[in-house]
N, C-alpha and C positions, 0 to 999 in steps of 0.2 A: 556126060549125058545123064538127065534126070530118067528117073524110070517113069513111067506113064502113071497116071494120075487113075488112082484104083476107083473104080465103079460104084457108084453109092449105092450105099442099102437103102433096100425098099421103103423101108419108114423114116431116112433121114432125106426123101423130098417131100414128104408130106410136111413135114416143120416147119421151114423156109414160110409153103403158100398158106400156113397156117399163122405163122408169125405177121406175114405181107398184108393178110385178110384182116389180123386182130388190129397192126399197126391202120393199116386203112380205117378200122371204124372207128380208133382211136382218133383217128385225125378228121373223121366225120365230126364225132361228138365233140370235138373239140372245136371245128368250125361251128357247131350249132350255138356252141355254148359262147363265141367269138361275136359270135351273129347276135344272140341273145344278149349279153353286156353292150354291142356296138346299141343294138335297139334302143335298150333301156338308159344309154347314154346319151342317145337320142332326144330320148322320152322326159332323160330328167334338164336336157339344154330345152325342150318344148315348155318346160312347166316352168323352169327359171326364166322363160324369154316370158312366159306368161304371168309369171307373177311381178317381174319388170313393168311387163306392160303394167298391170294392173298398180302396184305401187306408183308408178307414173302419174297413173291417170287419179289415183286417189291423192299425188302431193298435188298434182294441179288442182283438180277439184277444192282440196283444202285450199289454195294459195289464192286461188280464186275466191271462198268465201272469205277468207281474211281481207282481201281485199275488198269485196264487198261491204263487208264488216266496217272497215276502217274508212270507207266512204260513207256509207251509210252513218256511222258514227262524227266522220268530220261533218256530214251534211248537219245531221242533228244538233249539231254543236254550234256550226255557223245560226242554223236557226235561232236558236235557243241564245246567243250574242247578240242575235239581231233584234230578239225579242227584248231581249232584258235591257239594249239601247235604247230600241223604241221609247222603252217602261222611263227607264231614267230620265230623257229628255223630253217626257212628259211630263213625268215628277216636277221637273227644275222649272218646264215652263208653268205650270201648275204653281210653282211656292213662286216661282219670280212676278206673276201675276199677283198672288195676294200677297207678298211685300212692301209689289209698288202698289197695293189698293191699302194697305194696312199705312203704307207711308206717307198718300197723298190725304188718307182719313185724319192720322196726325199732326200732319201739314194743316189740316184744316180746322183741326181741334187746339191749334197753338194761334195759330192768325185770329179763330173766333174769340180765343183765352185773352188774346195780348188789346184784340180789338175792346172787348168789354174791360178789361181790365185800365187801360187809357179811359174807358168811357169815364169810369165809375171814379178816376181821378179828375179826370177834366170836371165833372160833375161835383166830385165834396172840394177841388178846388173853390168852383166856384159858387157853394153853398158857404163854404167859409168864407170867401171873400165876402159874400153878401151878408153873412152874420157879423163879420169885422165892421163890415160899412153900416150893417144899423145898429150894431152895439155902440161904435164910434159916433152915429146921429143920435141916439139915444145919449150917448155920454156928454153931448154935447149943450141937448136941450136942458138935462139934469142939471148941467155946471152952471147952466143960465137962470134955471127956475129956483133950482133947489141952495140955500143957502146955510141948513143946518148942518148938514152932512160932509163938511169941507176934512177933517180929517180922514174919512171914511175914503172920499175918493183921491184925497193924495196918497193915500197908503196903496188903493188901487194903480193909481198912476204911476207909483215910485217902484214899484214891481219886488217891493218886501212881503215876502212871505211872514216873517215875524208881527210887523207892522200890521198888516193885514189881519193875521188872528186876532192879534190886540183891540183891532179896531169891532171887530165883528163879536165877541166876548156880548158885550148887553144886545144886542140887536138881530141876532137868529131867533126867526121866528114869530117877534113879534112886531110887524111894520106899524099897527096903527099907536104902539108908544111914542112913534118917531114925530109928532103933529101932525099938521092939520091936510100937508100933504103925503098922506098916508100910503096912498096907491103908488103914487111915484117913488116913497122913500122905499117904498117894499120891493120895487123894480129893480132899486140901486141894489137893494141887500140883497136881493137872488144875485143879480148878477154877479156881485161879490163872494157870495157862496159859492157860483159856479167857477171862479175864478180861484178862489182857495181848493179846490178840490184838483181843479186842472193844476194849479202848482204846487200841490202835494205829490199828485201826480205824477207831475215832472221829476220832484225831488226823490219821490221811490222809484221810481225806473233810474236813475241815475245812481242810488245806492247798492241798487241791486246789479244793474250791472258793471259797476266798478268792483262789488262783494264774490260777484260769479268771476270777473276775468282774473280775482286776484288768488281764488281758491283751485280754479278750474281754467288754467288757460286756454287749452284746448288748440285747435287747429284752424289755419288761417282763415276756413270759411265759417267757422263759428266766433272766431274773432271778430268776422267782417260783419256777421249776422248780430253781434252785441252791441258793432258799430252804428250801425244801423238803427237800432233802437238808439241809442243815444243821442243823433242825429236827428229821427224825429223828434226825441225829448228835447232839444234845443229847437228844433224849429216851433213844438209845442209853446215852449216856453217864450218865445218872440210872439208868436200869435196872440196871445195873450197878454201879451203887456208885464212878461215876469223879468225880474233883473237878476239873474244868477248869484252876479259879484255880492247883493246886496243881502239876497234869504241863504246863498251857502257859499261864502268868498271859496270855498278850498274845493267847489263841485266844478269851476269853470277847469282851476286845474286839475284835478282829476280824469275830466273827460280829455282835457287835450295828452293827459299819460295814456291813454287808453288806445285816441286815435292811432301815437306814435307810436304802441307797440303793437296796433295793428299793421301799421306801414312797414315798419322792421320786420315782419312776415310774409306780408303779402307783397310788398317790393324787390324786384331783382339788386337796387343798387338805392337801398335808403342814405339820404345825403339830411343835409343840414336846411336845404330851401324847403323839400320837401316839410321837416317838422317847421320851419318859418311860416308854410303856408297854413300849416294845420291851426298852430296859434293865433293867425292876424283871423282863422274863419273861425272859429270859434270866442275869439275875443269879437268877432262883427256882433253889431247889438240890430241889422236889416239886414238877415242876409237875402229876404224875399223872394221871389222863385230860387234861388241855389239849393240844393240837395247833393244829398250823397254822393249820388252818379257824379254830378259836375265836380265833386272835390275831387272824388276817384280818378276823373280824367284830369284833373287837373296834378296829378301827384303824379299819373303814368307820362305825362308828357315831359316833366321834369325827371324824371325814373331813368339815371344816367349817372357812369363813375364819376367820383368828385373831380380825379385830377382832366387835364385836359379845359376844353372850351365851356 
């Protein structure tokens, strides 16, 4: 048996509801202070939902003007390609237009070149023809009337440049030494003058350009361009009544060295017919309309390797 449970003193029950009272407000303020953190934990999820929102609303906003941005910007852009197309396929029809106005101008500035330029030979063809036909009627009434002057016009006729000077030595310039037909004899001795002059003529265009192709040969189209000149000098020289072989035996060959080392450039496949032709047209003493042009074709037609057909 325990002994009974001794009776408390007076001041050890005041403790207890003093201790129960402090623990109590301890557990007040401690709810306040629970209360006050829950709040303010509250308060700080209100202000994070709220700056959520608001950064939300501020990446849309931004992601919206970027977009904008980047439309607005691709519009611009489409614009501004569509302009500068525009710009360009006006440009091109703008120059394509004055091409073809610059080209049909040229068109028209070569057909009116080629048209005058045939005029103005059809025309001194046929001014020469008609000073041949009455130098040749002249020459003819001369040989009937005039009886003094018989070397003077076989020298003319024999187409000696030598002979020629020889003959003309006393009688430039003064026809009425020549008798009684003075006016006529003066006719024959211009003529004659003018014919020493055109076959000297001849004979310097032939020196010079055999002197120029031998120093300076140059290139095919200035070979063809000396040609040329030479080719008139021969036809000069038939117009006139001159005999090559007879005032420079070594000019007939020459010029045909000249042709043939024109052909040897300007030919794909220089052959042997080719210089066979140059020689029988250059040894021709009529060759009469034949020119340049026609030997040229006639040398590209034959323009072919030797072996074969």
């Amino acid at each position: 048996f325990l002994p009974p449970p001794a009776a408390p003193a007076e001041g050890a029950e005041v403790a207890p509801r003093l201790l129960a009272s402090r623990l109590q407000d301890d557990m007040s303020g401690l709810q306040r202070t629970q209360d006050e953190v829950l709040r303010a934990w509250h308060a700080c999820d209100a202000e994070r939902a709220a700056l959520e929102r608001e950064v939300a609303e501020l990446r849309a906003q931004c992601e919206h003007q970027v977009r904008e941005r980047a439309a607005a910007a691709s519009r611009s852009l489409a614009e501004l390609r569509s302009e500068w197309e525009r710009r360009i396929a006006e440009e091109r029809t703008e120059w394509e237009r004055k091409f073809a106005a610059l080209g049909a101008t040229c068109d028209r500035h070569i057909r009116e070149e080629r048209e005058a330029s045939e005029a103005r030979v059809v025309e001194s063809r046929r001014q020469a023809d008609a000073l041949l036909e009455e130098e040749r009627l002249s020459a003819e009434r001369l040989r009937k009337s005039l009886r003094d002057l018989p070397p003077l016009q076989a020298a003319m006729e024999s187409g000696d440049l030598g002979a020629l000077e020889a003959e003309l030595q006393g009688k430039a310039g003064a026809p009425e030494s020549l008798g009684e037909a003075g006016a006529a004899v003066g006719a024959v001795v211009r003529l004659a003058h003018e014919r020493l002059l055109a076959w000297r003529s001849v004979e310097r265009i032939v020196r010079e350009v055999v002197r120029q192709v031998e120093r300076l040969p140059g290139s095919a189209k200035a070979m063809m361009e000396q040609c040329q000149r030479l080719f008139r000098a021969l036809k000069e020289a038939q117009l006139t009544k001159m005999d090559l072989r007879r005032s420079s035996p070594e000019a007939i060959d020459r010029i045909a060295e000249v042709l043939c080392a024109w052909l040897d450039r300007a030919m794909a496949h220089p052959n042997d017919v080719q210089r066979l032709i140059v020689h029988r047209v250059v040894a021709e003493r009529h060759l009469g309309p034949f020119d340049f042009a026609d030997l040229d074709i006639c040398l590209r037609l034959v323009d072919r390797p030797a072996s074969g057909n």
